[in-house]
N, C-alpha and C positions, 0 to 999 in steps of 0.2 A: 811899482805895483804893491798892493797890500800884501804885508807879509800874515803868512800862517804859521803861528807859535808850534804847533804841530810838526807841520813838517818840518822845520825849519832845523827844530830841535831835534829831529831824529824822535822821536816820544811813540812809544809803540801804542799807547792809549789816549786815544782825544780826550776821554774823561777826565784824563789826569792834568790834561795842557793848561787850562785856566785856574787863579786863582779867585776867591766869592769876593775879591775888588775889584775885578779887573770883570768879575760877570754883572756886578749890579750896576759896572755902567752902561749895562746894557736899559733900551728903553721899551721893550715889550711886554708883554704881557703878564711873565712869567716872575719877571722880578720888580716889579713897578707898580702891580697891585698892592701888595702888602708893604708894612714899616722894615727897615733896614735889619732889626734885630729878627724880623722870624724867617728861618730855612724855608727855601721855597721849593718842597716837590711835590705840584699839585698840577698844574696845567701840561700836554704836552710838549715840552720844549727839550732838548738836550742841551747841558752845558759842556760845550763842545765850538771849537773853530770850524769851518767850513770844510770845505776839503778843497785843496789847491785847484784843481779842476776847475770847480767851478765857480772858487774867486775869480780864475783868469776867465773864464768865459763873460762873468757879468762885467769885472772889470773892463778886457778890449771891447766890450758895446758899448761901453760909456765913452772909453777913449774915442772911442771909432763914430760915438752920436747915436750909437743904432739903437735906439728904440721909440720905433713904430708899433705897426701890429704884425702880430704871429704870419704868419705862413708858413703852410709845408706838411711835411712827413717825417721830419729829424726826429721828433719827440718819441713818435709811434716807432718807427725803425729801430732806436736805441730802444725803447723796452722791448720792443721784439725779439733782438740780439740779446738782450739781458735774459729774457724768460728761458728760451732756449738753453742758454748758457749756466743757468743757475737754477732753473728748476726742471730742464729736460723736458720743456712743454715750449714746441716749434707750432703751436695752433694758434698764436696772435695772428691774423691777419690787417695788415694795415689798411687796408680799404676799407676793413670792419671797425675803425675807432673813427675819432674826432675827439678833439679839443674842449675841454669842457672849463669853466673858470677854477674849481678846486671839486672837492671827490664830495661833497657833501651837497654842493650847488649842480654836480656830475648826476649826484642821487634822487635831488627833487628832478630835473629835466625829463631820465630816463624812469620815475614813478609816471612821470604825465604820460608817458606815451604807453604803456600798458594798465592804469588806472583810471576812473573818472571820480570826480568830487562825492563825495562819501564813501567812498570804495575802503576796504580794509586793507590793512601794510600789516605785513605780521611780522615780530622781533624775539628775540629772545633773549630776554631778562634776566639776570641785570647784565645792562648793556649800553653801549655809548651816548651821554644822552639829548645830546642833536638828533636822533632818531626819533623821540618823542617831539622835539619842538618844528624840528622843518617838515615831518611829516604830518603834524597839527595845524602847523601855518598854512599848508596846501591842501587844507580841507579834506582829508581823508582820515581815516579814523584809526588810532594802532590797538592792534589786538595781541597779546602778550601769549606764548609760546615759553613757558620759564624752563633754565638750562634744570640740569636734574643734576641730584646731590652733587654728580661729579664733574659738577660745572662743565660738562659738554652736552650739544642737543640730546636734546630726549625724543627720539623718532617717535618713539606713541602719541606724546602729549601733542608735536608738532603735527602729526596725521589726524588727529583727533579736531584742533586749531582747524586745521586748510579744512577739513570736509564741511565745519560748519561756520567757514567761510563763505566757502558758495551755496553752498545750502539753497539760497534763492534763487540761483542761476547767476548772480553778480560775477566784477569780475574783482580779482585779489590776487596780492604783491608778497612774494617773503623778501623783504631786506635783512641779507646774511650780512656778521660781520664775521669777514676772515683773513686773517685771523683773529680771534675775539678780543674786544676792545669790555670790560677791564681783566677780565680771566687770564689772558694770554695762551689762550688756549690754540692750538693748532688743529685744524680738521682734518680727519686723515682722511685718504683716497676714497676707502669704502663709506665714513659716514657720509663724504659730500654727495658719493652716486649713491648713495638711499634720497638722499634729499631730492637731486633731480628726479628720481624715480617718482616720488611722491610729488611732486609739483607737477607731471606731465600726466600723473593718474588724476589727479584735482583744476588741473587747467588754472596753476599757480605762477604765476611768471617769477623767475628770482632776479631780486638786483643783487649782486654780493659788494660792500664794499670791502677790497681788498687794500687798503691804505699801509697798511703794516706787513705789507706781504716781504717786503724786504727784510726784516725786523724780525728775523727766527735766531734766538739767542741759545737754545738746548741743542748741543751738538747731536742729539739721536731724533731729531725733529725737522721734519720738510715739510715745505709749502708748497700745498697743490692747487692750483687756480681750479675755480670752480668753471669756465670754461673748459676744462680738461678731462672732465671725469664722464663717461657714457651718460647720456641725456639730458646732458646741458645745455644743448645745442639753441635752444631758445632765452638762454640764460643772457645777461647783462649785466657787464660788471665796469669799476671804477677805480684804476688802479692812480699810483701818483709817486714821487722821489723824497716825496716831500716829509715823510716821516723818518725814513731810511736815514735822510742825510741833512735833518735839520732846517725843512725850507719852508714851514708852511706861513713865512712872508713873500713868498714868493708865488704867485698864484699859478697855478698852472696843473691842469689831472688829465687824465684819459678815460674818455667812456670806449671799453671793446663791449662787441658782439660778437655772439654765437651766432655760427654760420646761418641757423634762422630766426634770428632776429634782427639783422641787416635791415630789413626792410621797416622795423621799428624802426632801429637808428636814423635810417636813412629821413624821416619822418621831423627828426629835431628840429626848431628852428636855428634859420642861418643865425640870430643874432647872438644864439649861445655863444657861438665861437670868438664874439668879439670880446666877451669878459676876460678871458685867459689873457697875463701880461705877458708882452713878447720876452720880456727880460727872464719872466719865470723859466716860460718854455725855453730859454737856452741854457739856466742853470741847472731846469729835470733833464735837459739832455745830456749836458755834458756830466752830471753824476751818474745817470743810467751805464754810459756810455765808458766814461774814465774815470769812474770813480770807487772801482769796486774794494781797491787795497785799502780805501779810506775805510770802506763799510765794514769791511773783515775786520779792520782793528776797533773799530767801535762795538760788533760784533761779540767782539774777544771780551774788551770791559763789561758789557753786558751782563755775561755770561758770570764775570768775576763777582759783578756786584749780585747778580743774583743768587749766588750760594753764599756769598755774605751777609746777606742778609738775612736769609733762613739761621745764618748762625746766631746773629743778631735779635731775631727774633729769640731765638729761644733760648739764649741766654739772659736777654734782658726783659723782654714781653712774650712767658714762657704761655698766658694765657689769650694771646692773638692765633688764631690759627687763619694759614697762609700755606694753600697748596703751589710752589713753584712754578710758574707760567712759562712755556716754550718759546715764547713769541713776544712782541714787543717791550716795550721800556717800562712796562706797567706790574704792577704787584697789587691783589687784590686781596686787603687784610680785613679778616671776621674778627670784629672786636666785639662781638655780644655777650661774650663771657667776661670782659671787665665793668659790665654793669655800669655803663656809661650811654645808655639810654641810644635812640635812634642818630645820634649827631655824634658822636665819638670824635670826629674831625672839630667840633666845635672845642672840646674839650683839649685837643691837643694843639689849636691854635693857642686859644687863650690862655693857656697852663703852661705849655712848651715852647710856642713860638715856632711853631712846627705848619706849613701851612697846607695840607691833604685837602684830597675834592671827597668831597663828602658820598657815601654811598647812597643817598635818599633819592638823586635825582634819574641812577642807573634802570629806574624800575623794581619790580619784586623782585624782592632777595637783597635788596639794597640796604635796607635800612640796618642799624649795627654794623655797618661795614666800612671801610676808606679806600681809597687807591694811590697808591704810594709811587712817583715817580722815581724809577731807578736811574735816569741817566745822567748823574752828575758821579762827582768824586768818590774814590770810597772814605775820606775824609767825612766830605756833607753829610754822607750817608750813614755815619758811623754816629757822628755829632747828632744826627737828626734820633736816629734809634735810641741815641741816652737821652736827649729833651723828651722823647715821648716818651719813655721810661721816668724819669724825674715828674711829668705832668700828674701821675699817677699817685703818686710820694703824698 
């Protein structure tokens, strides 16, 4: 069986398990775009081993031949047991999901069945930015919602958005990201139920996608599914493993409903469910399922590298300012005060060899901005902070 450097070793941090030779012979995305000499923390990927789990899970289907197509309720059941178990929310009901090929292909599916071609999708800037492009591809139009200073929703502006949304009697979509994809921001209890509150005054349908819900790095920080909160119940959301635990080769998400919006769901077409690969769906289950001590100690890194980084910043780029994110692997740095014009990411490619996703394409608020991937070494992370530091020189 393939061994996991991880476990194997006893290493209480997956971040720490690989060295940058033994990652760039990896063939993905993450390390394959760029030349050999620039640090790459720009795409989501973690530099990180699997988790023994669910090596052995893909591995016996290979051994065993098994891959066909999906079937079943394993996927749904283990995040059911998960949620319960880790965020004290027993309201997944498995009857109310299916199978979707990944949470962004989850996201157009469940726009079509509460929008029609020109309808408006309302987001909140700067923000993940496949929201701009698969909601433009599906002919509906996005109308921006921008987070407020302190980069969490701003209920005015977002009440203000939905009323002259409908305004014509139309009908209109908020796609939440929660929790927020680059901010890292975590939504608490009360702002989610203002949001339903406001969507069910407005006849607003919400998708949430929740991709990074497993991916709460601030120990004084919980993830509440936006199914959970009093009037959500028409809500539709997009959950998946695949950020948690390193998979998003591995196709496989989950669309849940609110208890009324079943009858949406129920609506999909059958041939959604044949995108989803079976191989995927038995590695999101067996991480959902037994994978949780893996997630903790990735968790734990997280956590590490992200107050390292604050140190990092302000020892080395005392002029980036960088509010700490609760939530996922992401760092969202305001670089408009190094005077380095709306592309900063271009400048620390080309000068440092440093390769950040640039903040222009997040939407407003973007521009002077980058998004800095935390989940490799605090090595990388350390190296990456002095090239962008020396790009400057």
């Amino acid at each position: 069986m393939t061994s996991n450097p991880w476990d194997q070793a006893g290493e209480p941090n997956p971040l720490r398990a690989l060295t940058p030779d033994q990652l760039r012979r990896r063939t993905s995305m993450k390390w394959r775009t760029h030349p050999a000499d620039v640090l790459p923390l720009w795409v989501a990927e973690m530099d990180v081993p699997l988790a023994r789990p669910v090596v052995r899970a893909v591995t016996e289907a290979m051994e065993l031949g098994d891959t066909g197509y999906p079937v079943g309720t394993a996927y749904a059941e283990a995040l059911a047991a998960f949620a319960a178990e880790r965020w004290g929310w027993d309201g997944l009901a498995v009857e109310r999901t299916a199978i979707v090929p990944d949470v962004m292909l989850g996201v157009v599916e469940m726009l079509k069945l509460v929008t029609g071609p020109g309808d408006p999708v309302i987001v909140n800037p700067p923000v993940y930015p496949p929201f701009y492009q698969f909601v433009t591809h599906m002919d509906r139009g996005v109308v921006e919602a921008p987070l407020g200073p302190d980069l969490r929703i701003d209920l005015g502006v977002l009440e203000e958005v939905f009323r002259r949304a409908v305004a014509g009697g139309g009908r209109a979509a908020f796609l939440l990201c929660s929790p927020h994809n680059p901010t890292g921001t975590v939504h608490t209890a009360e702002e989610l139920a203002a949001v339903a509150a406001l969507a069910e005054r407005y006849g607003v349908r919400v998708v949430a996608d929740e991709i990074h819900a497993p991916v709460v790095t601030a120990p004084d920080a919980r993830f509440v599914p936006y199914l959970g909160v009093p009037g959500a119940e028409r809500g539709l959301s997009l959950m998946s493993a695949s950020k948690g635990w390193n998979l998003a080769g591995l196709k496989a998400a989950l669309a849940v409903a609110g208890p009324g919006a079943a009858a949406d769901l129920a609506r999909m077409p059958e041939e959604v469910g044949h995108g989803p690969s079976h191989i995927g769906v038995l590695a999101h289950t067996a991480a959902l399922r037994d994978g949780t001590a893996w997630l903790d100690a990735v968790l734990t890194g997280l956590d590490e590298n992200r107050r390292l980084l604050t140190g990092l910043l302000a020892e080395r780029l005392p002029g980036v300012v960088h509010r700490a994110g609760e939530a996922t692997y992401l760092a969202w740095l305001d670089c408009r005060a190094l005077g380095l014009g709306d592309e900063p990411a271009d400048v620390f490619l080309d000068r440092g060899r440093v390769a950040l996703s640039s903040g222009v394409p997040f939407g407003s608020g973007g521009p002077g901005h980058v998004r800095l991937n935390l989940a490799t070494s605090p090595e990388v992370l350390t190296e990456a902070v002095r090239r962008m530091a020396a790009a400057l020189e």
